[in-house]
VMD Tcl script that draws the C-alpha trace (Angstrom):
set ca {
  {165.68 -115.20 -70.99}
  {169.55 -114.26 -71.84}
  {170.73 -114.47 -67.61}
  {169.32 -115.29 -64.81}
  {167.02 -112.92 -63.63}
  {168.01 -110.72 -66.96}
  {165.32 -110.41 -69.85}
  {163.11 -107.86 -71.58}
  {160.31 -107.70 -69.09}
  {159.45 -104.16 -67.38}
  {161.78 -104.25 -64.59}
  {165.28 -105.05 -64.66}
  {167.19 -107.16 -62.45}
  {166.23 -106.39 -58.77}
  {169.31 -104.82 -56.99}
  {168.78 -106.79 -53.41}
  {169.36 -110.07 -55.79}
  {172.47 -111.86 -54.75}
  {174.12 -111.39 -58.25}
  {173.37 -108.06 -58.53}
  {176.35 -105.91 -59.24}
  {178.48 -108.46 -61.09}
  {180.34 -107.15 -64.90}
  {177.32 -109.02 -66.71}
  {177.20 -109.03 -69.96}
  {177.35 -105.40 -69.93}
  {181.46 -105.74 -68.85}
  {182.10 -107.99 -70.59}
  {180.88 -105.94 -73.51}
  {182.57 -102.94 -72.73}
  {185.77 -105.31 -72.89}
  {185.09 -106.81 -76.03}
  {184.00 -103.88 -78.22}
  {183.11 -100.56 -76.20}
  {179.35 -101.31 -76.75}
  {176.64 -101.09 -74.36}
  {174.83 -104.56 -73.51}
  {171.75 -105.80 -75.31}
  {173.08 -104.64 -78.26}
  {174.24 -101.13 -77.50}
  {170.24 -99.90 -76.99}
  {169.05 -98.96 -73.58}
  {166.73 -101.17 -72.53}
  {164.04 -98.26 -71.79}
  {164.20 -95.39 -74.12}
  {161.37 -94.10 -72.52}
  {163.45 -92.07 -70.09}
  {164.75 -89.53 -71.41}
  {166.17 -87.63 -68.45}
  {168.34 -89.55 -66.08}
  {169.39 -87.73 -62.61}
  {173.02 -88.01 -61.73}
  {173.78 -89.92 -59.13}
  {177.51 -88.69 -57.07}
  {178.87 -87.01 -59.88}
  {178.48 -89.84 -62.76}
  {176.50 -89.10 -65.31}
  {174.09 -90.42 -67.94}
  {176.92 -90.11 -70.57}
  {179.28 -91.63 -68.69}
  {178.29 -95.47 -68.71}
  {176.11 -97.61 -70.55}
  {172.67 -97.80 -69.24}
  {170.25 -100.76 -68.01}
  {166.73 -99.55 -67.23}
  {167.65 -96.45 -66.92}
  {170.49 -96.56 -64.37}
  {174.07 -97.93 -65.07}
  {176.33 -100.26 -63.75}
  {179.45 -99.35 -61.85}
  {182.49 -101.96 -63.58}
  {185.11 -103.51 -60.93}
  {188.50 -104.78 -62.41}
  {189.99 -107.38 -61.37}
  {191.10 -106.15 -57.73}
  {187.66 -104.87 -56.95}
  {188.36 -101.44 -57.96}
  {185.96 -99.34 -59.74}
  {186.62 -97.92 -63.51}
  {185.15 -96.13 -66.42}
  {185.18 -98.71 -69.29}
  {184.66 -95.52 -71.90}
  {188.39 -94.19 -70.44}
  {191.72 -95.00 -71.45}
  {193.22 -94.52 -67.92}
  {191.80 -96.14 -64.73}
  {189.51 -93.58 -62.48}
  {188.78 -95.33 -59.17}
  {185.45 -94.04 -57.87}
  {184.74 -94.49 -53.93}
  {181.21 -93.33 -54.60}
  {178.52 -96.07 -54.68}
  {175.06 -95.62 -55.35}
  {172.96 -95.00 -52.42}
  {169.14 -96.27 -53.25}
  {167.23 -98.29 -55.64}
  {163.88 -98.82 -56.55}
  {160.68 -97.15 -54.58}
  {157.40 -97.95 -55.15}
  {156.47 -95.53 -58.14}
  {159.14 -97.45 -60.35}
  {161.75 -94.55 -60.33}
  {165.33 -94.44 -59.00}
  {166.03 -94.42 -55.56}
  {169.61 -93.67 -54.57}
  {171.03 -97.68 -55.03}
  {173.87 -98.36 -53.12}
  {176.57 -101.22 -55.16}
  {175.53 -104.68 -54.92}
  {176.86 -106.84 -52.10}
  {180.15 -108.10 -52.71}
  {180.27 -111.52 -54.77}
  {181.91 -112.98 -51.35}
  {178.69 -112.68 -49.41}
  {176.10 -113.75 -50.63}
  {173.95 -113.15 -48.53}
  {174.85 -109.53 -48.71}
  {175.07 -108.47 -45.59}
  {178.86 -107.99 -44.92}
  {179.89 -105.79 -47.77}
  {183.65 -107.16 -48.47}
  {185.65 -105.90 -51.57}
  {186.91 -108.26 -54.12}
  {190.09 -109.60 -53.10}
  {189.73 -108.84 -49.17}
  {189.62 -111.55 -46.38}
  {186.19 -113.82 -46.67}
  {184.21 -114.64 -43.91}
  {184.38 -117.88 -42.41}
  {181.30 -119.78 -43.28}
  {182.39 -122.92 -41.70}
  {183.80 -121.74 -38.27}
  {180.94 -122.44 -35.90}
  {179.98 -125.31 -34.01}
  {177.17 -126.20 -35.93}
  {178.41 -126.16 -39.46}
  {179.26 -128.51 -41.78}
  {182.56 -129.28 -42.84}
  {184.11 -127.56 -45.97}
  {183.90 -129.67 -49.15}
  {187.19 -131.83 -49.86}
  {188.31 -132.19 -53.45}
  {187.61 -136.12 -54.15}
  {191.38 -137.06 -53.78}
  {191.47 -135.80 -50.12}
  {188.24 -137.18 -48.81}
  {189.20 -139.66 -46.12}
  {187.27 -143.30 -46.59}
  {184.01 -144.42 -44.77}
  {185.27 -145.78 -41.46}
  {184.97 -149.87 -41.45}
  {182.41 -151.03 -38.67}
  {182.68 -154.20 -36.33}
  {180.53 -157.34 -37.48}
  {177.35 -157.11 -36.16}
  {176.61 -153.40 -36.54}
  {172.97 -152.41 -37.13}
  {173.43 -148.88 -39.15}
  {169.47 -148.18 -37.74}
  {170.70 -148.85 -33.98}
  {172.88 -145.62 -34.76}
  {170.00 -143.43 -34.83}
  {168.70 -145.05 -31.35}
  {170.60 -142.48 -28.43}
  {170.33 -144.24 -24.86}
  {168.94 -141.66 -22.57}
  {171.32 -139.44 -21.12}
  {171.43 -139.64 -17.55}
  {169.89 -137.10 -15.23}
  {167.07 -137.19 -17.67}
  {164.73 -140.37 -17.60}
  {162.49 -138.24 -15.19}
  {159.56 -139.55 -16.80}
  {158.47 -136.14 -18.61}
  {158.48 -135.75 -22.53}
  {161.00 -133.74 -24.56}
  {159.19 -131.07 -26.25}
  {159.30 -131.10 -29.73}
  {161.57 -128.19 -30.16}
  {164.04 -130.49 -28.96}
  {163.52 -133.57 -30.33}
  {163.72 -132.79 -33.90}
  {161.88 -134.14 -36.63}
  {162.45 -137.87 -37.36}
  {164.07 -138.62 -34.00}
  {162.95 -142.42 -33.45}
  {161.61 -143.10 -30.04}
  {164.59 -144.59 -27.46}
  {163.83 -148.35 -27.07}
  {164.75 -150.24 -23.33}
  {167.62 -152.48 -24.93}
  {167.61 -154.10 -21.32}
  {164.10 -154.37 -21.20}
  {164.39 -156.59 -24.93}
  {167.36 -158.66 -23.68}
  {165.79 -159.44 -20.13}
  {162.50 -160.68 -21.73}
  {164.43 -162.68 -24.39}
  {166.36 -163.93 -21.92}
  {163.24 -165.16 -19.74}
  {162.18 -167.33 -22.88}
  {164.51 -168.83 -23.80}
  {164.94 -170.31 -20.42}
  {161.83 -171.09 -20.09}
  {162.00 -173.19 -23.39}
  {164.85 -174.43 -22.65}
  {163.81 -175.49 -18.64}
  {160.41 -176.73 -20.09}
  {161.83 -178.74 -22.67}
  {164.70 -180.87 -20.80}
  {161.95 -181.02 -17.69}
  {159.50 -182.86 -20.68}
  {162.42 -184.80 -21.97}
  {163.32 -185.79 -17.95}
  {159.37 -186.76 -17.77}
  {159.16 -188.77 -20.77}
  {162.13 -190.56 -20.15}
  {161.34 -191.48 -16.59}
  {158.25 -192.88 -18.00}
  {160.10 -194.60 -21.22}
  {161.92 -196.36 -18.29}
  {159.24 -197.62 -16.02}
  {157.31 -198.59 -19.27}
  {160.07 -200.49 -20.39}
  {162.40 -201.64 -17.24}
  {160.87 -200.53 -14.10}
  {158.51 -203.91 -12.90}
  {154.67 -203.26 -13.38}
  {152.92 -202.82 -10.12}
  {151.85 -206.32 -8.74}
  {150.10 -208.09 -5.71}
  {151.73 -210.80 -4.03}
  {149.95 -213.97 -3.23}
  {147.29 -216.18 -4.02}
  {144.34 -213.55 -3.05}
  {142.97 -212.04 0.24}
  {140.07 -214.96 -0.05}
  {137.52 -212.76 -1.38}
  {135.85 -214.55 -4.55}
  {134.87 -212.53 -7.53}
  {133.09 -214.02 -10.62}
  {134.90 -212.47 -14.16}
  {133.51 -212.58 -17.15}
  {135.65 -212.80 -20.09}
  {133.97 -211.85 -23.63}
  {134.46 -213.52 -26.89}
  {137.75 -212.23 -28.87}
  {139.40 -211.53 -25.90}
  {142.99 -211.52 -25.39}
  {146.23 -210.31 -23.44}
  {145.58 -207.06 -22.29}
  {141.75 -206.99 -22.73}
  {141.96 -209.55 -20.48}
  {144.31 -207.81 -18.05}
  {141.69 -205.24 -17.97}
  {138.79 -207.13 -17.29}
  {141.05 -208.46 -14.34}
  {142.33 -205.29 -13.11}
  {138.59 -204.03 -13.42}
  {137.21 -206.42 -10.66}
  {140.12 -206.06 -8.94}
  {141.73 -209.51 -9.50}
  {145.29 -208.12 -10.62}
  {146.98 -204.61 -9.71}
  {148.11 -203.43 -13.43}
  {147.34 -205.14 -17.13}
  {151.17 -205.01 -17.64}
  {151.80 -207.65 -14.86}
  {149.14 -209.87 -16.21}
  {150.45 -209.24 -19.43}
  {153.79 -210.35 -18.56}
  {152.82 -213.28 -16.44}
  {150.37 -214.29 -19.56}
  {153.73 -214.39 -21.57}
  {155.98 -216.37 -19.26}
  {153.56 -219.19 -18.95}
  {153.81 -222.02 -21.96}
  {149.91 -222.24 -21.86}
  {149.08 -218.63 -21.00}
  {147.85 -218.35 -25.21}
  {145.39 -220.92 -24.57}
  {143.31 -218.81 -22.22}
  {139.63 -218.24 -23.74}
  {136.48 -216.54 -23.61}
  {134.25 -217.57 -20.45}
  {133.45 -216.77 -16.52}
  {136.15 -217.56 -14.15}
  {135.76 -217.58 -10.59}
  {139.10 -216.04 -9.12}
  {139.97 -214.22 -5.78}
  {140.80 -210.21 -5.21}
  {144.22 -209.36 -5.16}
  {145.99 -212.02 -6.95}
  {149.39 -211.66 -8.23}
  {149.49 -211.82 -12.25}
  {150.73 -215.19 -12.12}
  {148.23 -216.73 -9.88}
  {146.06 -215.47 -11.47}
  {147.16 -216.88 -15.36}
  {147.75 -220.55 -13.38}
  {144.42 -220.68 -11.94}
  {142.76 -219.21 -15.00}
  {144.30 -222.15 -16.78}
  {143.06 -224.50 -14.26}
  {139.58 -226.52 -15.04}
  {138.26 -225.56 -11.60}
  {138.14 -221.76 -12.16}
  {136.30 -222.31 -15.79}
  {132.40 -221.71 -15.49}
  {132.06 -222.05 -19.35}
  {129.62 -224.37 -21.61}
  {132.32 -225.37 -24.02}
  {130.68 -226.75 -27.59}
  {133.27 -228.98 -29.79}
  {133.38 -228.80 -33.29}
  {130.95 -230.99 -35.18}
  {128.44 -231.39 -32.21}
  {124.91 -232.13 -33.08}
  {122.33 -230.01 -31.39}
  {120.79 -232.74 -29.50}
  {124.46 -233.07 -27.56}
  {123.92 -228.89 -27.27}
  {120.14 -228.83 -26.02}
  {120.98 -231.51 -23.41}
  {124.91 -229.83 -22.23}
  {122.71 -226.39 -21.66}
  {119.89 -228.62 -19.59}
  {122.50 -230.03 -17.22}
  {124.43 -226.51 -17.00}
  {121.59 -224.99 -15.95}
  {120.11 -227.64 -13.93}
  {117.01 -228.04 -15.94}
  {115.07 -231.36 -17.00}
  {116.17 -233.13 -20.01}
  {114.29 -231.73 -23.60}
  {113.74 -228.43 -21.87}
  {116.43 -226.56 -24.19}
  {115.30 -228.68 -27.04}
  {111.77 -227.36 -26.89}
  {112.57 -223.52 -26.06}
  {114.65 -224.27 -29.53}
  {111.79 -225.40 -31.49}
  {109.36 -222.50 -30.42}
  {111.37 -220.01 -30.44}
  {113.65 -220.49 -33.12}
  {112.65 -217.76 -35.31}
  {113.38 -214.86 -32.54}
  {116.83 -216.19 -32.05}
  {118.42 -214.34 -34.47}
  {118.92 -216.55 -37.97}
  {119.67 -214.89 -40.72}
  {116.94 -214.42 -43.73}
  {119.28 -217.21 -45.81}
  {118.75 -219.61 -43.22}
  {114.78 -219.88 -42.88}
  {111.82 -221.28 -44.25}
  {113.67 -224.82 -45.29}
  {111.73 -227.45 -45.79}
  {112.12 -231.47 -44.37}
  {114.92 -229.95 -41.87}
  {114.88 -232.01 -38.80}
  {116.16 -228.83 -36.68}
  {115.96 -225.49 -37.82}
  {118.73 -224.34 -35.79}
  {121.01 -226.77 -36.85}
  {124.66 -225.83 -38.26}
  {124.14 -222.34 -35.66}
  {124.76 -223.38 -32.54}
  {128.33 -222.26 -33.36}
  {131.38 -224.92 -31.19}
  {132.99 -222.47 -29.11}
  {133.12 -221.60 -25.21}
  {130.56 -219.93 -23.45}
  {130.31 -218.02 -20.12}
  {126.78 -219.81 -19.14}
  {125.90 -218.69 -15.23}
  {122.99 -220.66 -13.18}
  {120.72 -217.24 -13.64}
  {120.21 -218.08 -17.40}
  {117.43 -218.71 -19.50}
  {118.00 -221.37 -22.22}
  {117.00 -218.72 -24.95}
  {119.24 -216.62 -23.66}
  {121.84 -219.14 -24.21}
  {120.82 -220.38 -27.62}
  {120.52 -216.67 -28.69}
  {124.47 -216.10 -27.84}
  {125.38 -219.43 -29.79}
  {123.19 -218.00 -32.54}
  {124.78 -214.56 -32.73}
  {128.07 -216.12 -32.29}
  {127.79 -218.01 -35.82}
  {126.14 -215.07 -37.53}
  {129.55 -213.20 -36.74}
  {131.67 -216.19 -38.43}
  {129.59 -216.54 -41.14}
  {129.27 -213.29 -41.62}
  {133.49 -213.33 -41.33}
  {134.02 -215.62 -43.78}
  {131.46 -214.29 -46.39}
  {129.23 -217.46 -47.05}
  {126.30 -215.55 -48.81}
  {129.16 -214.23 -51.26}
  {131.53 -217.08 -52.38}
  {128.45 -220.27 -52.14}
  {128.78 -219.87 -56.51}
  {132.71 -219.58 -56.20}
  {132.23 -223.50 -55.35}
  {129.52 -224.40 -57.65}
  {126.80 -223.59 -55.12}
  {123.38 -222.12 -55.21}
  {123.54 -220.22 -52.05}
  {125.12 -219.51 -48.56}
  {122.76 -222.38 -46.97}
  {124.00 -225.07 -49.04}
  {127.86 -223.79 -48.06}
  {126.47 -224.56 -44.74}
  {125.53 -228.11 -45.35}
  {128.51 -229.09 -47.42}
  {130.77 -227.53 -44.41}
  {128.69 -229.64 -41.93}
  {129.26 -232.87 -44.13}
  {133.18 -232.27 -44.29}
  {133.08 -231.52 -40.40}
  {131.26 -234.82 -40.37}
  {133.47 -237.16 -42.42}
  {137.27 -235.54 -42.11}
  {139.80 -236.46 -39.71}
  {142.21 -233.96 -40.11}
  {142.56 -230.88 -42.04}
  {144.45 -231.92 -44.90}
  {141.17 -234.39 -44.94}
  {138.74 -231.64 -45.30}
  {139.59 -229.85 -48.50}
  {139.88 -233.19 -50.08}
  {136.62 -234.29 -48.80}
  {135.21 -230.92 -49.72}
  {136.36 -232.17 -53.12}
  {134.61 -234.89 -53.50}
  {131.30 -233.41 -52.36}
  {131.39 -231.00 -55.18}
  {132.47 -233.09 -57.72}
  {129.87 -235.80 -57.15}
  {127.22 -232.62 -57.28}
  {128.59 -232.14 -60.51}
  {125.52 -232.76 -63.48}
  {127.91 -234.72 -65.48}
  {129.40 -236.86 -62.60}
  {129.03 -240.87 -63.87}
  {130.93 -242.20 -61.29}
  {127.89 -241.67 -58.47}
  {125.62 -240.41 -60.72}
  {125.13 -237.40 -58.32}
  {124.52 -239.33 -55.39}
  {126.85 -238.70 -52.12}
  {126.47 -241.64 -50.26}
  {127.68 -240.94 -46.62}
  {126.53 -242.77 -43.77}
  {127.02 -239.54 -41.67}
  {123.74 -238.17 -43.40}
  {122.04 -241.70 -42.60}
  {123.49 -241.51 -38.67}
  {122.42 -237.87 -38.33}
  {119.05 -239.08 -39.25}
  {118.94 -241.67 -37.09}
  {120.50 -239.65 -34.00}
  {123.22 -242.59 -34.50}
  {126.90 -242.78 -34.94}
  {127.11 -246.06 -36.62}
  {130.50 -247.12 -39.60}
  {128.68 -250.18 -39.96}
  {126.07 -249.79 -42.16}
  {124.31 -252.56 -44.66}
  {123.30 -252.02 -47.59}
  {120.37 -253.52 -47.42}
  {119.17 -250.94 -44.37}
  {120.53 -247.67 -46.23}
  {118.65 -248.49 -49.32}
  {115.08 -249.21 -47.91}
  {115.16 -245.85 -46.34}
  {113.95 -242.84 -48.89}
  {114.09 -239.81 -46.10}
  {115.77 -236.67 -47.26}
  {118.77 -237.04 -45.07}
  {119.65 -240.53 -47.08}
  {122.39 -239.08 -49.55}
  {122.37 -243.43 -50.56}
  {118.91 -242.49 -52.07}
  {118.44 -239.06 -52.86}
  {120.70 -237.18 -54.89}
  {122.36 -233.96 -53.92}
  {122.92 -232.91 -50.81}
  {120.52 -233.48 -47.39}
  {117.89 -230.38 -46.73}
  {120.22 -229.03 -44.12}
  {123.37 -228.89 -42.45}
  {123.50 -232.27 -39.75}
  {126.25 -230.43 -37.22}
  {127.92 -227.63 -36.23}
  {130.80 -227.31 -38.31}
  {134.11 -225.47 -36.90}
  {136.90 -223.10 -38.55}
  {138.61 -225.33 -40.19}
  {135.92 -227.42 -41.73}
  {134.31 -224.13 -43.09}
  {137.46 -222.88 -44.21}
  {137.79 -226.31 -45.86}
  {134.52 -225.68 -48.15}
  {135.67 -222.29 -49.10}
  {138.79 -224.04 -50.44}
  {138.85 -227.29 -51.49}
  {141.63 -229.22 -53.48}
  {141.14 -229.90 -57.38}
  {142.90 -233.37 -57.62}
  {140.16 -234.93 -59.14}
  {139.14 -236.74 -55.76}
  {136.00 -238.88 -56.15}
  {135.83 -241.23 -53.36}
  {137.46 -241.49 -50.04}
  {137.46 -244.70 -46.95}
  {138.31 -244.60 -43.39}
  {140.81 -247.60 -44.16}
  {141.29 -248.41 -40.22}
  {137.41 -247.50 -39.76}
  {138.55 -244.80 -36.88}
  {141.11 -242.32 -37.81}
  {142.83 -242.93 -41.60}
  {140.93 -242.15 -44.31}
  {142.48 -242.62 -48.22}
  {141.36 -240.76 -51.27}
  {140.53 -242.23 -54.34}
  {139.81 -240.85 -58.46}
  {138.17 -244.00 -59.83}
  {135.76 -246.53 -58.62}
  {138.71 -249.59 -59.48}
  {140.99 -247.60 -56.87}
  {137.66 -247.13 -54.81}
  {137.25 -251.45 -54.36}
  {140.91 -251.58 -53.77}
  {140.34 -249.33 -50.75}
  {137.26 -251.59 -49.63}
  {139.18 -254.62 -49.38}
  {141.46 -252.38 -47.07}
  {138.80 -251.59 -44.61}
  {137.16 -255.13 -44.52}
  {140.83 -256.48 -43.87}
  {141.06 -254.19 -41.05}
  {137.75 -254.44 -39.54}
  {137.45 -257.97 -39.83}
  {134.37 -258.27 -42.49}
}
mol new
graphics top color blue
foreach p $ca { graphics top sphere $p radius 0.5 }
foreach p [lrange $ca 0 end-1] q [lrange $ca 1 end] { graphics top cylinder $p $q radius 0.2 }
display resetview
């Protein structure tokens, strides 16, 4: 194509088009060199007979398609570009193209000012204003006139522009129609609505959180300053039996308390517990107290021997002292325990480590564990036995005798036993244990030639004999060949010959390595002295003698 709409196709340039009627190329042509446009030719030589059209003729101007173009100088005014002198022609052309393809009578083209076309305005006359109404647009400004984008106040939201409040008069609840709205026109939002609701929850955050902070708080105090709820007094005289269990302490016992209804709140027994000097003594057992005792009373008379309904077992009791404590508790003839004990023995609960012995004097030896126990007149003996039983599996258990009997040099958990009784037996205080424990292994020791294996304590020979006996000849100890004579029989006895406590067990878990071979009770009662070698062991013999008078 050389123009817009312009090219060598069958019809030329439409005269309704906006353009149409402008010099062209043609004018500028005619200018330039008298010639007629696309290079001189008519564009359809077909026709060969052109009508005239007001009095202008074929001749007379260059043709396109058959018709020609009327020229315009530069005031508007029409002129022959084939003339030497300017002829200004009022006719126009009146018609255009029919349907068949031939001329019409064409009328000249709208004037360039309208483009449109539908005001017909001559070059150089007044132009319509375009920009006058209402709903126009503003004429362009050349770049150096425009006036800047107006600055905005902080906080302006350039979407809340396109959001009109609702004029009023017209929230009557019916919709706009969609003439009216336009296209894109965002829904109006209840600003009020948004703030009101916003404003509800933050309130409400704010209310519930300082009324959980006022809560809190008042219970923070009363926890920590207010006084715990108490009774006053000794009790309303109602008596009420309490059982305390094993392990218990401080507040379970405040609860056990508060339970039967012995004290108002744990807290006050808590803090009465604390402000007595002996309130950490309290144990395990059944205490017979009255209802509504203040904390205090309550810790004083807890402490007192006349509220305490327990069967308390010391360490290193035999369990001929046990059978016959359990007989008087529960008001039963003398041996009664003691043969419940050997029947039943096997259903009390021993562990698999701790049966089928052979030569033991009593099986249940070394479990019958020293500790306090809540023992009321409705019990059976087995019952009893069974608790003392279960009591030392849980210390055993505790303390991991089946695991650590080789950490020592032992063959199993029931020897730890025995060796524990045996320190239990022969200490006097705890630094004495570990060092007795000491000696104990190392005269089990294959390669001991001090003893030659052999223990030699009379506390095997008493336990024997149901005796407690430092006095001992030599001549007695070694006539007698039973199993329980460590003066005869080497290694240890075939069980344990008490019931040994915490420490003493401890004591055979961890003995000293000093190289401790024999020990004396130099004042036969309560000093005993340690010795490596058998010279240092004589020396210590003439020390007892002197002191017992042999």
């Amino acid at each position: 194509m050389t123009e817009y709409g312009r090219g060598p196709g069958t019809e030329p340039w439409h005269p309704e088009d906006p353009l149409y009627g402008d010099a062209g190329w043609g004018a500028q042509a005619a200018h330039a060199g008298q010639q007629h446009p696309y290079g001189g030719q008519p564009q359809h030589p077909q026709h060969s007979q052109h009508p005239q059209y007001d009095g202008w003729s074929q001749d007379q101007q260059p043709h396109y398609g058959g018709q020609q173009y009327p020229q315009y100088d530069g005031q508007g005014q029409h002129f022959d570009p084939q003339q030497t002198g300017q002829h200004p022609h009022p006719q126009q052309h009146q018609g255009g193209w029919d349907a068949t393809g031939t001329h019409g009578h064409v009328p000249y083209a709208a004037d360039p000012g309208d483009p449109y076309g539908q005001h017909p305005v001559a070059y150089g006359a007044e132009q319509p204003d375009l920009y006058g109404t209402e709903d126009a647009y503003p004429p362009p400004q050349p770049p150096g006139h425009r006036d800047p984008e107006p600055d905005h106040e902080p906080g302006w939201d350039p979407q809340g522009e396109d959001e009109h409040p609702m004029p009023p008069g017209d929230d009557d609840g019916t919709e706009e129609p969609a003439e009216r709205r336009g296209k894109g026109r965002k829904p109006v939002k209840n600003k009020k609505g948004r703030t009101g609701c916003a404003l509800m929850v933050v309130v409400l955050v704010f209310g519930g959180g300082l009324g959980g902070v006022a809560y809190f708080g008042y219970q923070f105090y009363k926890n920590r300053f207010a006084p715990a709820p108490d009774y006053a007094g000794s009790g309303n005289g109602e008596t009420v039996t309490v059982e305390i269990p094993k392990g218990a302490v401080g507040a379970a016992i405040g609860r056990k308390l508060k339970e039967a209804g012995v004290v108002e709140s744990v807290d006050a027994f808590v803090s009465a517990q604390l402000a007595n000097p002996n309130g950490k003594s309290l144990q395990d057992g059944v205490y017979t107290l009255q209802k509504h005792m203040s904390a205090a009373s309550a810790v004083e008379l807890m402490l007192s021997p006349k509220s305490r309904n327990n069967l308390i077992i010391a360490e290193g009791t035999r369990n001929a002292a046990v059978y016959a404590l359990i007989d008087k508790r529960l008001k039963l003839a003398n041996g009664t325990t003691q043969k419940v004990a050997a029947k039943e023995y096997k259903s009390l609960g021993l562990p698999a480590w701790a049966l089928n012995h052979p030569g033991l004097k009593d099986p249940l030896e070394g479990f019958l564990f020293p500790s306090s126990y809540a023992v009321g007149k409705d019990q059976k003996p087995k019952d009893v036995l069974k608790a003392m039983v279960g009591r030392a599996n849980d210390k055993y258990t505790a303390l991991g005798l089946d695991r650590k009997a080789s950490e020592v040099g032992l063959e199993s958990p029931w020897q730890l036993l025995t060796a524990a009784s045996l320190v239990q037996a022969e200490g006097k205080t705890h630094d004495d244990f570990r060092k007795m424990a000491e000696v104990i292994y190392n005269r089990l020791k294959p390669d001991n030639t001090e003893t030659n294996r052999l223990l030699q304590f009379d506390s095997t020979y008493n336990y024997l004999k149901g005796a407690s006996n430092i006095h001992i000849s030599e001549s007695e100890i070694n006539a007698d060949r039973n199993p329980y004579n460590t003066y005869t029989n080497k290694g240890l006895p075939p069980g344990p010959i008490g019931n040994p406590g915490d420490e003493a067990l401890n004591a055979a878990l961890s003995p000293t390595h000093e190289g401790w071979m024999y020990f004396v009770a130099t004042d036969g009662m309560n000093k005993t002295e340690f010795a490596r070698t058998n010279a240092e062991f004589e020396k210590l013999k003439e020390k007892f003698n002197a002191s017992s008078g042999n």
